[in-house]
C-alpha positions as CSV (number, residue, x, y, z in Angstrom):
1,X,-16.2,13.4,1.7
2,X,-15.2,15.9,4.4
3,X,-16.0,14.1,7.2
4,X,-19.1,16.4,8.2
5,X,-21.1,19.5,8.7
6,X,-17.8,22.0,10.0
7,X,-14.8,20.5,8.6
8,X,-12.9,21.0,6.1
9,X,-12.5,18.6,2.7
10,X,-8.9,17.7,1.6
11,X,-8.1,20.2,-1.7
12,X,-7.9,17.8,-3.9
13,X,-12.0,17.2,-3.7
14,X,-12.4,21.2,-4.1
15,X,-14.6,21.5,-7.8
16,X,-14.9,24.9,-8.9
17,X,-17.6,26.8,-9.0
18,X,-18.7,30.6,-9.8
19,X,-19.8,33.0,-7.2
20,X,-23.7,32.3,-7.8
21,X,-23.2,28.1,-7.7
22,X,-20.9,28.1,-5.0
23,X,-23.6,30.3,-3.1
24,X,-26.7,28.3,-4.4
25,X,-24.4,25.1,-3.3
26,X,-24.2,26.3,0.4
27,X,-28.1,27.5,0.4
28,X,-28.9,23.3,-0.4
29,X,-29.7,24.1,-3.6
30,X,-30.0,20.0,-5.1
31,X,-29.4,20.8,-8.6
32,X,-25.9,21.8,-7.3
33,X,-25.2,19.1,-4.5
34,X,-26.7,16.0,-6.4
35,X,-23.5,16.7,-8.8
36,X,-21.1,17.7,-6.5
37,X,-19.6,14.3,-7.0
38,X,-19.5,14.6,-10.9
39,X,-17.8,18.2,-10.9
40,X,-15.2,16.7,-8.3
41,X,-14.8,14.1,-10.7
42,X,-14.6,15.8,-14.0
43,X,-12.2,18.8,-12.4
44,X,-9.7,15.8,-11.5
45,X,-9.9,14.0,-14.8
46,X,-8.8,17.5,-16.4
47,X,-6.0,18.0,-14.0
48,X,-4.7,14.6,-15.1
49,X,-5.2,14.6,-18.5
50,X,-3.9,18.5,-18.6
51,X,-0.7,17.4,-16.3
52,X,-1.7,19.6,-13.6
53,X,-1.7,16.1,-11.4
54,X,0.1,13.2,-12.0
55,X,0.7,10.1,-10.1
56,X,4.3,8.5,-9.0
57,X,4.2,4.7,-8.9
58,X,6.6,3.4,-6.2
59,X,6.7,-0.6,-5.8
60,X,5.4,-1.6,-2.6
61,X,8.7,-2.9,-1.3
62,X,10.5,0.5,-1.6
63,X,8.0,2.1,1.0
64,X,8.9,0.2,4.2
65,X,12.2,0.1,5.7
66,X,11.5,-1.9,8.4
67,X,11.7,-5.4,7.5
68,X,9.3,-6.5,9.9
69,X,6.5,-3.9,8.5
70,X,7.5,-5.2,5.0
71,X,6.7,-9.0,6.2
72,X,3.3,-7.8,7.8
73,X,2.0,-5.6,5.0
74,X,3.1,-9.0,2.6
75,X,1.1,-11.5,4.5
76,X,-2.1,-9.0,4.8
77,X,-1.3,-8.9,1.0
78,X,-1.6,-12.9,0.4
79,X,-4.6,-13.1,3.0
80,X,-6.8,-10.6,0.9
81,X,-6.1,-12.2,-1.7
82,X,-6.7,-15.3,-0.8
83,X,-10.1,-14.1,0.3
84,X,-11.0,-12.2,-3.1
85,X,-10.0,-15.6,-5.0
86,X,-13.1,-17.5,-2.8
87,X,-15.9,-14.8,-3.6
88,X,-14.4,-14.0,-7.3
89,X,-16.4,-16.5,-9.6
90,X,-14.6,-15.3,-12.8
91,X,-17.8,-13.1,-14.0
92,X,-17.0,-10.0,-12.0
93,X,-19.5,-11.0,-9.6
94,X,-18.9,-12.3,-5.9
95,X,-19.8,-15.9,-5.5
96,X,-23.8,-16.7,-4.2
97,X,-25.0,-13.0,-6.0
């Protein structure tokens, strides 16, 4: 989720951990790593459900200003979803699974 052995992750993947963990964690201690995903989760579920994070819907059309980008983003828009409604078999499951 960082991109790699010497770079940095974004902040909003940070999971907090004590002294002792966060050592353990950069020793390759498995019991740590193999839930790093799971603490990342569960610290941004509480930030949203505390109101520490929240999200700000803006409809698609308010985010370009140039019409052109507008048309182009619109016609990637009906082309994936002319491909998701060929796979979609109306199970959840892609067609030929």
């Amino acid at each position: 989720m960082s991109g790699g052995a010497g770079y940095r992750a974004s902040d909003w993947l940070t999971m907090p951990l004590c002294h002792t963990c966060h050592t353990a964690a950069h020793s390759g201690d498995r019991e740590i790593l193999d839930f790093q995903h799971i603490f990342i989760l569960k610290t941004l579920d509480t930030a949203f459900r505390d109101g520490i994070m929240r999200t700000a819907y803006t409809h698609y059309k308010d985010r370009f200003d140039d019409p052109k980008m507008l048309e182009a983003y619109e016609s990637a828009l009906e082309v994936a979803s002319e491909a998701h409604s060929k796979r979609w078999d109306g199970k959840g499951y892609g067609k030929g699974r």
